[in-house]
SEKE-529477 format. One line per field, with one value per residue (C-alpha): residue number from 0; chain; x, y, z. Coordinates in Angstrom, 2 decimals, decimal comma. Layout:
num	NUM	...
cadena	A	...
x	X	...
y	Y	...
z	Z	...
***
This chain:
num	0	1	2	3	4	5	6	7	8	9	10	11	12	13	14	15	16	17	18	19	20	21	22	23	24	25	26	27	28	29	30	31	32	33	34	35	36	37	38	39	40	41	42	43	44	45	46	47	48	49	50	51	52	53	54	55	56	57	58	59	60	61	62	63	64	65	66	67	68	69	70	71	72	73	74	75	76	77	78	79	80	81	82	83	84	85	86	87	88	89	90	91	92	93	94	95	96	97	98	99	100	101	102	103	104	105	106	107	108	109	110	111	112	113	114	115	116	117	118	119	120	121	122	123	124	125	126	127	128	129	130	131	132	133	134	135	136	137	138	139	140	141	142	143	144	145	146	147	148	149	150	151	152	153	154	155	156	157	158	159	160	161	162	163	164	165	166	167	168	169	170	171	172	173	174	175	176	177	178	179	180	181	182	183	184	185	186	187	188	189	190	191	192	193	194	195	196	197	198	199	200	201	202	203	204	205	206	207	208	209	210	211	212	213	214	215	216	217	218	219	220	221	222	223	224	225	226	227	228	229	230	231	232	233	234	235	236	237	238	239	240	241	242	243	244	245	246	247	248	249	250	251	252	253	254	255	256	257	258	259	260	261	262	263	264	265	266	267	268	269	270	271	272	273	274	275	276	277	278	279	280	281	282	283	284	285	286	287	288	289	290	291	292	293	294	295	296	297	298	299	300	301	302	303	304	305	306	307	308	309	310	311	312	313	314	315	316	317	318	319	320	321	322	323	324	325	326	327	328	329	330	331	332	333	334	335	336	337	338	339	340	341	342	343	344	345	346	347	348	349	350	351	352	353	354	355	356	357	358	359	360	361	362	363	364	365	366	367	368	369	370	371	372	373	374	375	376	377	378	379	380	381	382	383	384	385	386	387	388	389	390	391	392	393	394	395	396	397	398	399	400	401	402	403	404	405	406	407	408	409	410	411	412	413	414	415	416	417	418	419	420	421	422	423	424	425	426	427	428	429	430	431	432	433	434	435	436	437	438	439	440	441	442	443	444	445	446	447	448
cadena	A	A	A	A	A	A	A	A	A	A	A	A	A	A	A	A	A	A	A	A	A	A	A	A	A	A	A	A	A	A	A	A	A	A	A	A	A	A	A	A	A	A	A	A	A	A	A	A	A	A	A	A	A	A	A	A	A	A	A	A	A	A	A	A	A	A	A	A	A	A	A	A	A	A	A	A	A	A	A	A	A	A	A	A	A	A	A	A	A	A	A	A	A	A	A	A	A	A	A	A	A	A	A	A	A	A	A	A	A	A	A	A	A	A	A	A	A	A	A	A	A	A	A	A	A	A	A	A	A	A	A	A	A	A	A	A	A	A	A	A	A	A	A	A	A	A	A	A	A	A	A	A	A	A	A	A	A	A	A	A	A	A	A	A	A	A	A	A	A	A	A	A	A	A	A	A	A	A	A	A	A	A	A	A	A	A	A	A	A	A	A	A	A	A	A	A	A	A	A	A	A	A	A	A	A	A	A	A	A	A	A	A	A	A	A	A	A	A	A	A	A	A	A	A	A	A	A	A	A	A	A	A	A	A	A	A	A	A	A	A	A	A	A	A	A	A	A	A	A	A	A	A	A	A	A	A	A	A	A	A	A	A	A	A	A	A	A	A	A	A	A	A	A	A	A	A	A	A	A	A	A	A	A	A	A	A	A	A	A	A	A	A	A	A	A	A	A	A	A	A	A	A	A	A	A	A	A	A	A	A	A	A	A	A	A	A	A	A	A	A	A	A	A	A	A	A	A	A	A	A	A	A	A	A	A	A	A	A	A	A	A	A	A	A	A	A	A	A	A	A	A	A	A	A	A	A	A	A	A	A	A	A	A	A	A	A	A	A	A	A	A	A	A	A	A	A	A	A	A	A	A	A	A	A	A	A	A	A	A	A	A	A	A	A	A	A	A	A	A	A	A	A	A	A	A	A	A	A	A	A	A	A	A	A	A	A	A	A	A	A	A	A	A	A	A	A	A	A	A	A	A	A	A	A	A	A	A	A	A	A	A	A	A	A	A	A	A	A	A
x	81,29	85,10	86,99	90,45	91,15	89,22	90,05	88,98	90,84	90,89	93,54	97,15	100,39	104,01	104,38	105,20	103,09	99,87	97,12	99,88	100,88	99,79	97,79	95,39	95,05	93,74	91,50	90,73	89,74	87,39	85,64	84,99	83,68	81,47	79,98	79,55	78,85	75,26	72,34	71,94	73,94	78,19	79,83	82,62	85,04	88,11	91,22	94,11	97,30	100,22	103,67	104,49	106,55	104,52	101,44	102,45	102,16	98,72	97,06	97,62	96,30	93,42	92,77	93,29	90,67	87,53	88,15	88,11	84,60	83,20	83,42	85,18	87,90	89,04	92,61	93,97	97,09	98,71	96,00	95,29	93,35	90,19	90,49	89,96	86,39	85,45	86,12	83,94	81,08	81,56	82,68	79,21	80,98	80,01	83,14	86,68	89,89	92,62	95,87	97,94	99,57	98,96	101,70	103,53	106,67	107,03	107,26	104,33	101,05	97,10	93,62	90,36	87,29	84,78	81,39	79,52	78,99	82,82	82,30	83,55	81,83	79,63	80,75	78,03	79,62	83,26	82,14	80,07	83,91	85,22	83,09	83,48	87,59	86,51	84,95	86,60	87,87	85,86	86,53	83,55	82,54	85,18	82,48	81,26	85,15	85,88	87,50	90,51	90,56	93,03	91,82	94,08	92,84	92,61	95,04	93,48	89,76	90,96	92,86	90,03	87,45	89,89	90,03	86,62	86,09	87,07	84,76	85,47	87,27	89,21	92,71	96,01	98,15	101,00	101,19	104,45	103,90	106,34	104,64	106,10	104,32	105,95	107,10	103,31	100,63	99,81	103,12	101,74	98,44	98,75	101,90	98,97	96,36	98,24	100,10	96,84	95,22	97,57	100,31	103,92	104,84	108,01	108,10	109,67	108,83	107,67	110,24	108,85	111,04	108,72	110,98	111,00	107,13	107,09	110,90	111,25	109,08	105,41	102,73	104,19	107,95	107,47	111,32	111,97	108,96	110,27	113,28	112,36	109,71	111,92	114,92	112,93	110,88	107,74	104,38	103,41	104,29	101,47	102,92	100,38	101,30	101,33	98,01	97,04	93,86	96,18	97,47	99,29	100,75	103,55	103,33	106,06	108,13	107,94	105,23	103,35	99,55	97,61	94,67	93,05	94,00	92,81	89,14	89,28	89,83	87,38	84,73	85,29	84,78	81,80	80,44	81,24	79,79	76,44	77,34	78,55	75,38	75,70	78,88	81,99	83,09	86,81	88,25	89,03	92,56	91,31	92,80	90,86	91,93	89,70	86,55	87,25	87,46	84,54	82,70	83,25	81,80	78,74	79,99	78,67	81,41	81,79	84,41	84,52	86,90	90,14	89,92	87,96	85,91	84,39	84,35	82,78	80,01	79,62	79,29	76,67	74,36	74,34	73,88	77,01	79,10	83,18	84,95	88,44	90,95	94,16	96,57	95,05	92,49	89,94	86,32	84,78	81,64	79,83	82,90	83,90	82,63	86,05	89,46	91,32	94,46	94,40	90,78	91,45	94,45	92,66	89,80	92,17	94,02	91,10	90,24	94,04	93,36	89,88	90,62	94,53	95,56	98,47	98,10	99,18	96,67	94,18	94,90	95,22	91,90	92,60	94,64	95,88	96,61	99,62	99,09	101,48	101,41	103,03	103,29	102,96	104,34	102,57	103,93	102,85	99,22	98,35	94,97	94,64	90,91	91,34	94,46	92,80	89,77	91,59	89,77	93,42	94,19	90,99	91,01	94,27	92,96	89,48	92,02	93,75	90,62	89,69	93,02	92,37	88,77	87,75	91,61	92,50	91,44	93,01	92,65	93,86	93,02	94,70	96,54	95,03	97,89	100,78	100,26	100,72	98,49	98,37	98,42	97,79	96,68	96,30	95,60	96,26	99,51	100,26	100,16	102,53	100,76	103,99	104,95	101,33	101,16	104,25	103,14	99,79	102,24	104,41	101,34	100,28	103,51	103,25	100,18	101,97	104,70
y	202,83	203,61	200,65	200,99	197,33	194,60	194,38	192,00	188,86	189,62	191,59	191,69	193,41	193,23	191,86	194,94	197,26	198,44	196,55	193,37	193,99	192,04	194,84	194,65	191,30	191,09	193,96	192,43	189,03	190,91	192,72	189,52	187,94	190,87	191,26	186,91	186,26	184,70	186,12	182,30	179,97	179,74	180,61	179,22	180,18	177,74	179,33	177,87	178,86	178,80	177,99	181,71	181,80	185,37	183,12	182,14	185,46	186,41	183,21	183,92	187,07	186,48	183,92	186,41	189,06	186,42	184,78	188,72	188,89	185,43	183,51	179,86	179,38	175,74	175,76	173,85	174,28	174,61	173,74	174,73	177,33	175,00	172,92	175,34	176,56	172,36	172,21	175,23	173,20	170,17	171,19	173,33	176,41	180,20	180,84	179,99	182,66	182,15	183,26	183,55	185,76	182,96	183,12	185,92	185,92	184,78	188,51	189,12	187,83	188,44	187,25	186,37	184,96	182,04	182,20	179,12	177,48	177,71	181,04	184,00	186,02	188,48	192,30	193,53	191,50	192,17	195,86	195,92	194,17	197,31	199,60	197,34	198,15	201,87	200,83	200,35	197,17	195,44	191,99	189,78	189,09	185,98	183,39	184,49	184,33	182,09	178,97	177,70	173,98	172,26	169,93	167,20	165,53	168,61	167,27	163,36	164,92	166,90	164,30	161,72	164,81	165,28	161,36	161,24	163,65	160,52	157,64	154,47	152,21	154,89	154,32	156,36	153,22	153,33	156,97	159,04	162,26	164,96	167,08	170,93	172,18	175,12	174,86	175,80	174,35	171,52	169,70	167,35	167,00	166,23	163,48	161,72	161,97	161,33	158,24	156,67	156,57	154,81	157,22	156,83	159,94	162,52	165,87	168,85	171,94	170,14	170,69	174,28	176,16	179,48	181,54	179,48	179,45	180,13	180,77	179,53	176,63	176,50	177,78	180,53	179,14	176,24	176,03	173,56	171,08	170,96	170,14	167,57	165,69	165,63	164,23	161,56	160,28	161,36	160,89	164,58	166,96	169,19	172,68	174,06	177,72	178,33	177,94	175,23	177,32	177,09	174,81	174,01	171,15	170,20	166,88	164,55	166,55	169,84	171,97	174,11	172,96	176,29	177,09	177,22	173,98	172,32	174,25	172,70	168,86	169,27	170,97	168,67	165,78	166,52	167,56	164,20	162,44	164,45	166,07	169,39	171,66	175,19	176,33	177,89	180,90	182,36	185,76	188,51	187,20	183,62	182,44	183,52	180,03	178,30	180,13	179,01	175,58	175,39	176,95	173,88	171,65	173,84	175,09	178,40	180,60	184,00	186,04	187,72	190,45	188,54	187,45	184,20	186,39	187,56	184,04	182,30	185,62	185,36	180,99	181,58	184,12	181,37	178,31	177,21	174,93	175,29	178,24	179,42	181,49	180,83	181,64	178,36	178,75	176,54	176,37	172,63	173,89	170,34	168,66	172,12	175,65	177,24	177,21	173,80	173,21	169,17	168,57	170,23	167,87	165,06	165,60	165,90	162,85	160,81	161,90	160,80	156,93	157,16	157,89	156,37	159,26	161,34	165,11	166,13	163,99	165,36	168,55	168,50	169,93	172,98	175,65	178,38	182,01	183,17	186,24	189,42	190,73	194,30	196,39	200,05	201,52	204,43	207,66	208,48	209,80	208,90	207,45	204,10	204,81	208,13	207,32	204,67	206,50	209,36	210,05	208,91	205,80	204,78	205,28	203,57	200,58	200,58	200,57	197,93	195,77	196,62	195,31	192,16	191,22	187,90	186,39	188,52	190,35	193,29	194,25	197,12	197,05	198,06	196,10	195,25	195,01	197,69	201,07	199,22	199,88	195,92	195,95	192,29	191,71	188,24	186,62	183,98	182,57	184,68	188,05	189,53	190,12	191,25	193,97	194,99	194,96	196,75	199,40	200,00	200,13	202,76	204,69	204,87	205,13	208,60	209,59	209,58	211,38
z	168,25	167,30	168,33	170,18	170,17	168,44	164,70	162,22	164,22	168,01	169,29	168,16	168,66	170,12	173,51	176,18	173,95	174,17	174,62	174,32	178,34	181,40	183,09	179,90	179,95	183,08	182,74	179,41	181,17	184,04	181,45	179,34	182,56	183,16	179,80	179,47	183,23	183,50	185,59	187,05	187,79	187,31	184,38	182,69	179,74	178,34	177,95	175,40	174,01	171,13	171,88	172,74	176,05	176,71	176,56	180,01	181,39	179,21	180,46	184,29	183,80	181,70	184,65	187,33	184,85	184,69	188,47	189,91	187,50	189,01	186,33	186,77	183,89	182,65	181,31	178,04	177,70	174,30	172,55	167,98	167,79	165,93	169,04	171,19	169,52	169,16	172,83	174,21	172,01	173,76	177,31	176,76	178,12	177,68	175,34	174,72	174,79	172,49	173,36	169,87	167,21	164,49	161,97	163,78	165,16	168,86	170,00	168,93	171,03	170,54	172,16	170,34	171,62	170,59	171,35	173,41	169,26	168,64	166,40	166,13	168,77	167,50	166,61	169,50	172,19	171,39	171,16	174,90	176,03	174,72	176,58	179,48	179,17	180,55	183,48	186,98	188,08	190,60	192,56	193,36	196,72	198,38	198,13	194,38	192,85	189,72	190,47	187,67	187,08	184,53	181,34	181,14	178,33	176,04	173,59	173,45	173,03	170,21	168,79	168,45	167,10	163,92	163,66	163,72	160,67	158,67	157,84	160,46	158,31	156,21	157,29	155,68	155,78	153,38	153,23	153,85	155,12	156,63	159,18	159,78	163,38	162,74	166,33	167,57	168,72	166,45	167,73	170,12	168,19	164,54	164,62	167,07	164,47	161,60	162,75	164,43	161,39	160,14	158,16	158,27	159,87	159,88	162,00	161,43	163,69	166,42	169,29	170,41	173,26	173,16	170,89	167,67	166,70	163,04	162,25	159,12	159,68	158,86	156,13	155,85	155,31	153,34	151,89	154,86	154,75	150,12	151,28	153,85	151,58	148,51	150,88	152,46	148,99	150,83	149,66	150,28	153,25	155,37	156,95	159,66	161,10	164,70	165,94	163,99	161,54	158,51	156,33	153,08	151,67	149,20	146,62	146,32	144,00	146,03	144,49	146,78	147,07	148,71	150,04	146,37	145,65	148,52	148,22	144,82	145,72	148,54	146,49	143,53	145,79	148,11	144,52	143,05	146,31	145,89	149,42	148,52	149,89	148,01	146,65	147,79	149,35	148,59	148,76	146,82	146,63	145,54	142,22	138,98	138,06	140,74	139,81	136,29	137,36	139,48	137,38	134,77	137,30	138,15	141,31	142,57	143,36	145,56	146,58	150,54	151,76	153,04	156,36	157,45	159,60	156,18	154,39	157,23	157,51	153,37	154,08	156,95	154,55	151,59	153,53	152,25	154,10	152,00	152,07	152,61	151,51	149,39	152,60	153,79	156,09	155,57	156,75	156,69	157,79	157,50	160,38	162,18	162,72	162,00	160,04	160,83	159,40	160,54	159,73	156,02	155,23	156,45	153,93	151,31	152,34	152,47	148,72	147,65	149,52	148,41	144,42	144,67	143,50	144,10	144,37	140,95	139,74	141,54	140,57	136,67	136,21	137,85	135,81	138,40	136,15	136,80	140,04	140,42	143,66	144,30	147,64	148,01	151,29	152,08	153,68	157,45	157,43	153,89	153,40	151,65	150,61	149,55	147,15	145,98	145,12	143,08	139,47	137,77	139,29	138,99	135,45	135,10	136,88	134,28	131,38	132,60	132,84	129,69	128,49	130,27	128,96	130,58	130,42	134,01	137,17	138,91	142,71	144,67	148,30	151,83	153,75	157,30	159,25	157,27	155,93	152,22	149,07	147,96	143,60	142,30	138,47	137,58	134,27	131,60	130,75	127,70	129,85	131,30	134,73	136,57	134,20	134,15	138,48	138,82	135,70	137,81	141,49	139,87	138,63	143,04	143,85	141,10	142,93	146,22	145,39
***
């Protein structure tokens, strides 16, 4: 079936605009109920949220949606989205609603679902929701209604689960460490875990009011976390976005350390521990300077579409447990069954106290190629796939691998979320991969016109 709603990561859009209204999300919630609702016995689904001040008005009325279906809902209040999926596991629960827009802006607002294992629930279930959408709305009998009962202990629950991804007697003492929350929903979580285990802790971001999630704080804006570590002689800073499924970090003199990095340092060391099972899954955005790398240490490598939907599906049909993509989202699949920004720190953290090591250190090994990355806008009612499959620039883009050899990669794909033709080339230091990335961007911007 065509699907109106559901993309590759729930639903999204601007709050007041369709589907991102109040009416859907409570039509949205009944027809969850009715598609999860059990033939025996009660049902239950746990609902959490961002930061978002419309995630007020989306969480009544998903509540309202899945009472009216007869299914009992347990609330979490702001809750990361990775602690959301660990808690449907443990509360045992039929699946768990997340209200968030991730790194968007706090005018934005979106819903996506785990299933009872703390997945991503399946294409066939989101799909029979869908179909679900076109029925009428119907209340259950008085007596059959959902009941809505508060988790108080959400946050501590989660809290202890991330400690516990770290050996007993492994303990972060001595550490300085800035924290950027990004003003979401990691900022009453990971200052907790963090300074339990025994890390001298600094926030930034972590003093949401509903309208500053993400503004220029975060993974995605890490110009304020540089400035705060390099200020404050920290050991290294961690910047989670706003529902908590992505992280980067930054070293003591300010360099970035992304998603590619950390896949590195925890591949390397599972490897090194004799724990790593299989290899490790990245994208087709991850750095041709990681697969080089783990390649030199025997390390299977494979590239998803982008999107941890895809890395997770690509993880689950190797038996592999890593994967993750260079945006930071990180999959730990031997600790947790989806992206968690303040599991993924902790593993690298427990490398750094393990080894002594700083991050730089750590890193050496790995040689990132310099990456060009080029956007082409495209005009109303142009089609991504069929530009992209024209005989010329297809030819241009074979020449241009040719030209690389082995030293350099080159990817054209469509954006997910813009009407943008995405041109990266990536290569070896002695190429010029942004003159090449913007020579191959003029050559579809040619085409277009």
């Amino acid at each position: 079936m065509t699907r109106r709603y559901f993309g590759t990561d729930g639903i999204r859009g601007t709050v007041g605009k369709s589907p991102i209204t109040a009416d859907f999300m409570l039509k949205l919630g009944w027809a969850a109920g009715q598609v999860l609702r059990r033939d025996k016995g009660r049902t239950r689904v746990l609902i959490g949220k961002d930061t978002r001040i419309s995630g007020y008005m989306f969480e009544s009325a998903l509540e309202a949606g899945l009472s009216a279906a007869g299914v009992d809902v347990s609330l979490l209040g702001p809750m990361p989205t990775p602690g959301i999926a660990y808690l449907t596991r443990t509360f045992r629960a039929d699946a768990g609603i997340v209200i968030s827009a991730s790194h968007n802006p706090f005018d934005d607002n979106g819903i996506k679902f785990f299933s009872a294992e703390g997945k991503k629930l399946p294409d066939e279930t989101e799909d029979r929701i869908e179909a679900m959408l076109e029925a009428p709305l119907t209340t259950a009998e008085a007596a059959q209604l959902g009941k809505a009962t508060r988790i108080d202990d959400a946050a501590g629950r989660y809290i202890e689960f991330c400690k516990s991804t770290l050996p007993d007697r492994l303990s972060l003492h001595g550490l300085r460490i800035v924290l950027d929350c990004a003003h979401g929903a990691t900022y009453h979580i990971a200052p907790n875990v963090f300074r339990e285990l025994g890390a001298d802790v600094t926030t930034i971001g972590s003093a949401p009011d509903g309208l500053n999630i993400n503004q220029q704080v975060g993974s995605t804006h890490p110009a304020a976390l540089r400035a705060a570590v390099i200020q404050q002689n920290a050991d290294l800073g961690i910047a989670f976005d706003g529902d908590g499924d992505r992280v980067l970090l930054v070293d003591g003199d300010g360099r970035e350390v992304d998603g590619d990095d950390i896949l590195y340092l925890i591949a390397r060391d599972r490897r090194e521990r004799g724990l790593l099972q299989g290899g490790v899954v990245g994208t087709l955005m991850s750095n041709f300077g990681l697969a080089m790398a783990l390649d030199k240490l025997g390390i299977p490598f494979e590239r998803a579409k982008v999107g941890d939907r895809f890395v997770m599906e690509r993880m689950a049909a190797n038996g592999w447990e890593l994967g993750g993509e260079s945006s930071g989202h990180i999959v730990c699949g031997h600790v947790q069954t989806t992206g968690d920004g303040v599991v993924s720190a902790l593993q690298v953290l427990a490398l750094m106290m393990r080894e002594q090591k700083s991050l730089p250190t750590l890193l050496k090994e790995l040689e990132k190629v310099p990456q060009a990355l080029v956007n082409v806008r495209l005009p109303a009612g142009t089609s991504a796939n069929e530009v992209m499959a024209s005989a010329p620039l297809q030819q241009a883009v074979a020449a241009l691998e040719h030209e690389l050899g082995d030293e350099g990669r080159v990817l054209l794909r469509p954006s997910g979320t813009e009407p943008l033709i995405r041109v990266m080339v990536e290569g070896r230091a002695h190429l010029d991969v942004d003159q090449l990335a913007h020579s191959l961007a003029d050559q579809v911007q040619a085409l277009l016109n």
